[in-house]
C-alpha positions as CSV (number, residue, x, y, z in Angstrom):
1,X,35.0,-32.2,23.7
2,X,36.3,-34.7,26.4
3,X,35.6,-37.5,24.6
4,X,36.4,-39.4,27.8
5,X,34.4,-38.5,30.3
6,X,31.4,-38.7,27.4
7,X,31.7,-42.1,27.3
8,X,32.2,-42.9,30.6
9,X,29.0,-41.0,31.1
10,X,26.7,-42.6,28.2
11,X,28.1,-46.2,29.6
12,X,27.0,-45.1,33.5
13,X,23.4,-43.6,32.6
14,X,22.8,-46.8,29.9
15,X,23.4,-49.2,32.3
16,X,21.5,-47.1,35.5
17,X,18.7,-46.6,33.1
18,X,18.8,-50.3,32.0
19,X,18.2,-51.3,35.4
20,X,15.4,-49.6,36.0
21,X,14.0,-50.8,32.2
22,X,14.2,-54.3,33.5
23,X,13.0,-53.3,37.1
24,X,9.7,-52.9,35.7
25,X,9.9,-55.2,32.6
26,X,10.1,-58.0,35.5
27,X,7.2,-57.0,36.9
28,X,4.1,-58.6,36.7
29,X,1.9,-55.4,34.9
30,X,2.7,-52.1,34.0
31,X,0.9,-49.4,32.3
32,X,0.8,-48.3,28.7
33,X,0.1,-45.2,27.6
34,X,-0.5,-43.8,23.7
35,X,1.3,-40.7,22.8
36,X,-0.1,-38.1,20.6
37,X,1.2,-40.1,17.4
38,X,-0.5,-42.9,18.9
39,X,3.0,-44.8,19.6
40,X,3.0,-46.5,23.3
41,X,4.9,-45.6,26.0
42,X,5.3,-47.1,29.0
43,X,6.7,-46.2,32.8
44,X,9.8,-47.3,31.7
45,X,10.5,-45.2,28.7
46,X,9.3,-41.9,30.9
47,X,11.7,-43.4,33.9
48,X,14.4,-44.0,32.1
49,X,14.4,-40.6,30.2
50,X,14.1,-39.0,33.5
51,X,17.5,-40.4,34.4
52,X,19.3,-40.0,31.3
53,X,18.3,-36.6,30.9
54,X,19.1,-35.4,34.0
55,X,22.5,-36.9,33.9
56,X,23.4,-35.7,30.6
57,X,22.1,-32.4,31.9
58,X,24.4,-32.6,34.7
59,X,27.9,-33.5,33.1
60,X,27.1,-31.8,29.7
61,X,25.1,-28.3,30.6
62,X,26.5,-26.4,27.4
63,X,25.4,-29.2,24.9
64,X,21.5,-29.7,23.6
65,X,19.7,-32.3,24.3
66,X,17.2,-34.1,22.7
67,X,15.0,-37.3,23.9
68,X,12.2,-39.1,22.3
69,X,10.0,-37.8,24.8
70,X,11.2,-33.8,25.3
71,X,11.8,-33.3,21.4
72,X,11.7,-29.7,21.6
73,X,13.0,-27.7,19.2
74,X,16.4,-26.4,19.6
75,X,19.2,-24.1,17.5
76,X,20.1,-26.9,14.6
77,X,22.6,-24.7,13.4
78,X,24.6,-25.5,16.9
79,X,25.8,-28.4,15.4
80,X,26.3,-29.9,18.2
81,X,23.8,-31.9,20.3
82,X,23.3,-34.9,22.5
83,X,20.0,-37.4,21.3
84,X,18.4,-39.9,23.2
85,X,16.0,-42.6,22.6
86,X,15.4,-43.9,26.5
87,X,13.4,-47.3,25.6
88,X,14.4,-48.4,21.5
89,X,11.8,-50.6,20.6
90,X,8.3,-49.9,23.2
91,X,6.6,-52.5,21.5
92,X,9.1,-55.2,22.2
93,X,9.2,-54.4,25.4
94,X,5.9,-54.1,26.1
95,X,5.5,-57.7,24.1
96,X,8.1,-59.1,26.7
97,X,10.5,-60.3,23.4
98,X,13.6,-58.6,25.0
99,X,14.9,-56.6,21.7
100,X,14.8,-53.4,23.3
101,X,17.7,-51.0,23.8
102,X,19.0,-48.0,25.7
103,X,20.0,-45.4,23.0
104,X,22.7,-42.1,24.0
105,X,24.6,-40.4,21.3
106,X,26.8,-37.3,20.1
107,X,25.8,-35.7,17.2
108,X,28.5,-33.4,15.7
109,X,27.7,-31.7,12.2
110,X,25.5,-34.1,11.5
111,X,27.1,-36.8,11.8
112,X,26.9,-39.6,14.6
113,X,30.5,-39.6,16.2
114,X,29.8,-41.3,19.7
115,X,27.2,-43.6,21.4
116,X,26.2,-46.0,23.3
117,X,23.6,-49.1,22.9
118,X,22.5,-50.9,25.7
119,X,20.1,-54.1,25.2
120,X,19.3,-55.4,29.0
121,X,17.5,-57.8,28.7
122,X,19.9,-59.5,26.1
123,X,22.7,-58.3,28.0
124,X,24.7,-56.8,24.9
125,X,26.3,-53.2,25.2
126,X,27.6,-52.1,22.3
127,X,29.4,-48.2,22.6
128,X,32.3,-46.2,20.8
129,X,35.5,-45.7,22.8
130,X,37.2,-42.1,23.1
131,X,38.6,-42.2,20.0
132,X,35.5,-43.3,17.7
133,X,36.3,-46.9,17.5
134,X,33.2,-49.4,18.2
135,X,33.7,-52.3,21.1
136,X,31.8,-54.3,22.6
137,X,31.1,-55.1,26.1
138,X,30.7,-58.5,27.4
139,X,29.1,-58.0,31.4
140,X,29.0,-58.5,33.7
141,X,27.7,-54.7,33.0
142,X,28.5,-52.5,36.3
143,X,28.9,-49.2,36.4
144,X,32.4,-49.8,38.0
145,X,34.8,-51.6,37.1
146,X,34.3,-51.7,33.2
147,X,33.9,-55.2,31.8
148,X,35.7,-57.1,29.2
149,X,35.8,-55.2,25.4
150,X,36.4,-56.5,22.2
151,X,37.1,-54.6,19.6
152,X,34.5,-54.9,16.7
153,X,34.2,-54.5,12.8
154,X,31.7,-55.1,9.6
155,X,32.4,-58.3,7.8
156,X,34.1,-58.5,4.9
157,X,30.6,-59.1,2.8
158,X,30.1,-61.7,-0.2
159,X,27.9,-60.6,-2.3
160,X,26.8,-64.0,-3.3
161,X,26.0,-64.8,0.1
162,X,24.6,-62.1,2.2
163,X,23.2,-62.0,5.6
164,X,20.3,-59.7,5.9
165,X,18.7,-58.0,9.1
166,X,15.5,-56.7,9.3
167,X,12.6,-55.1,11.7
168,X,11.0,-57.6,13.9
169,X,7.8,-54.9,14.2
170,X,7.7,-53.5,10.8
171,X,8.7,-56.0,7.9
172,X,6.5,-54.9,5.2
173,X,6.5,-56.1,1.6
174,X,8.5,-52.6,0.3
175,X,11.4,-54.0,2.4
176,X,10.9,-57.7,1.1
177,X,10.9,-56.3,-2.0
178,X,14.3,-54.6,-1.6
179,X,15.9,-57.5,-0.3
180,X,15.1,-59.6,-3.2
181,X,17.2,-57.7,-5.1
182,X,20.5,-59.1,-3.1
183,X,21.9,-62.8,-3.2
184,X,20.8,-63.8,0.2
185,X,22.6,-66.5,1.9
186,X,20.2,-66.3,5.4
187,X,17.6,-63.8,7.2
188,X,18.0,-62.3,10.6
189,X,15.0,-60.9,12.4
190,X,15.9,-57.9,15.5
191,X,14.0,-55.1,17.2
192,X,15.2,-51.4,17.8
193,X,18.9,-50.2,17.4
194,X,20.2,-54.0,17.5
195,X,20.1,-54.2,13.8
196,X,22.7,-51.7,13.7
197,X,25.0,-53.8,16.0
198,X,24.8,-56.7,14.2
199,X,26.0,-55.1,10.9
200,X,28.4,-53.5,13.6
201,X,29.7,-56.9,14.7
202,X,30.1,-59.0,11.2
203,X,26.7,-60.6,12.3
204,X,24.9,-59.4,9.3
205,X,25.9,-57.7,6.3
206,X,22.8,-55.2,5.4
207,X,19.6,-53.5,7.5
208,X,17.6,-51.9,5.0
209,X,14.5,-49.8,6.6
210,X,11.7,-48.7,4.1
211,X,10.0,-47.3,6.9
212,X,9.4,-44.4,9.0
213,X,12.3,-43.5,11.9
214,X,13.5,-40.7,13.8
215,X,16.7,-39.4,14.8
216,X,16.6,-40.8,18.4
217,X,16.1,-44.2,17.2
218,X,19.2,-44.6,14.9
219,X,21.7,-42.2,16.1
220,X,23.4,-44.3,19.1
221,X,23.4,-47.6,16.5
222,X,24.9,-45.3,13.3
223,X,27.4,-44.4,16.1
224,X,28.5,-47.3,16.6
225,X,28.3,-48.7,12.8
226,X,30.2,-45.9,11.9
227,X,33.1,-46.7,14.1
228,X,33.4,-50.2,13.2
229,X,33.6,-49.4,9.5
230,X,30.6,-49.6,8.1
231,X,27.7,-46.8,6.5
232,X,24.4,-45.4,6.8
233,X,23.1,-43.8,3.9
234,X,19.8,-42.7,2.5
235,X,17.6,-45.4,0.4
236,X,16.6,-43.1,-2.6
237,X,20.0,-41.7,-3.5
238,X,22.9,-43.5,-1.7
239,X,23.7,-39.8,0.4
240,X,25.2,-40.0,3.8
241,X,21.8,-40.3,6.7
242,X,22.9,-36.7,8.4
243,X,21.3,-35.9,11.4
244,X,20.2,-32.3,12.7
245,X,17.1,-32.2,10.5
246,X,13.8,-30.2,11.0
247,X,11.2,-32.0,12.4
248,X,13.9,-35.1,13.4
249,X,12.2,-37.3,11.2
250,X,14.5,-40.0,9.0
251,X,14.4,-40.6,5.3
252,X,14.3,-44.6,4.4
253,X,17.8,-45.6,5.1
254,X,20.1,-48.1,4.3
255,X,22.9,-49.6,6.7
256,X,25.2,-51.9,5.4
257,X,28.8,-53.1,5.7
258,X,31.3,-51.3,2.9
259,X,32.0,-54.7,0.4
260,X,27.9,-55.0,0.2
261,X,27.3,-53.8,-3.5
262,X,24.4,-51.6,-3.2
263,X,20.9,-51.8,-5.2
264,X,19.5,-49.3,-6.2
265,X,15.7,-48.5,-4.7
């Protein structure tokens, strides 16, 4: 695998698909459209997966692919496959709340091993370099030349004092429930992949999800968790979140920074 050019692909189609994101998020209406599991979908989510898809199609033809909106089956047992989520959090962008991202990552043996996460309209870009490690870009987000990185890692968690991130769209009492379990210092509310870039950047310490996701929304944000130290692992028994499965649909999962003593569900 050229883990070069990868990246220097996911970063290009991101940020080309971001544009377009925010070319219609500025406009005064769009459409909105309900999917056959009654989740919205906008112009912007089809656009955008239109251009990823076709770029990743391009550069990558010997590699599946799989997008939020083409998740047709494909050979699992390849191991290998690229998975897409074009538009992270539809209803925060169709809310105008700005806590959407782009979402491009590797999967190899099911595990995570590069991505990309590209919040426009927040203008944060978080992606793993070449060689796994997590950075993060700070604009002024063209395509050429890259922007100033910085490298980034999970905090080194107190476990009297822990900063918690959760759903901005689907905080439910299950996950208020799990939380209460932790010594809590402070709460930190974010839509779509973000959550998994905060834990990334020492921002917050744990993102526990008693809900429903699939594979597209937290592969690009494991990614990059997993390359600046931290884990992803299932709520009921503490396994590794492995990717790859039938159906692409996520157990409860649990992301967290390494020092955070886990609970148990």
């Amino acid at each position: 695998m050229d883990y070069d050019k990868l990246v220097t692909v996911f970063r290009r189609l991101a940020l080309e698909a971001g544009d377009k994101i925010m070319e219609i998020y500025d406009a005064d209406d769009f459409e909105v459209k309900v999917k056959s599991d009654a989740s919205p979908v906008t112009a912007a989510d089809e656009a955008a997966d239109a251009m990823i898809s076709a770029g990743l199609r391009a550069a990558f033809p010997d590699i599946a692919l799989i997008t939020e909106e083409q998740a047709v089956s494909h050979d699992l047992k390849a191991g290998t496959f690229l998975i897409v989520d074009p538009l992270d959090g539809t209803k925060e962008f169709i809310n105008r709340r700005g806590d959407f991202t782009v979402n491009i990552a590797l999967v190899e043996d099911g595990v995570p091993t590069r991505g990309v996460v590209y919040a426009p309209a927040r203008a944060r870009m978080f992606f793993t370099r070449a060689d796994g490690a997590s950075v993060e870009e700070t604009g002024p987000f063209e395509t050429e030349p890259m922007g100033d990185l910085r490298d980034i890692r999970v905090a080194q968690s107190d476990n009297s004092a822990l900063m918690v991130v959760a759903s901005k769209s689907h905080r439910d009492q299950a996950t208020d429930d799990y939380i209460a379990k932790y010594a809590v210092k402070d709460m930190k509310s974010a839509g779509s992949s973000l959550k998994f870039c905060l834990v990334a950047t020492g921002e917050a310490d744990i993102y526990p999800r008693v809900g429903r996701t699939m594979e597209w929304d937290t592969a690009a944000g494991h990614a990059v968790l997993l390359g600046a130290g931290g884990r992803v692992v299932r709520f009921d028994d503490h396994a590794p979140l492995i990717y790859g499965k039938e159906g692409y649909a996520n157990p409860f999962f649990i992301a967290y920074a390494p020092h955070v003593e886990l609970k148990s569900a």
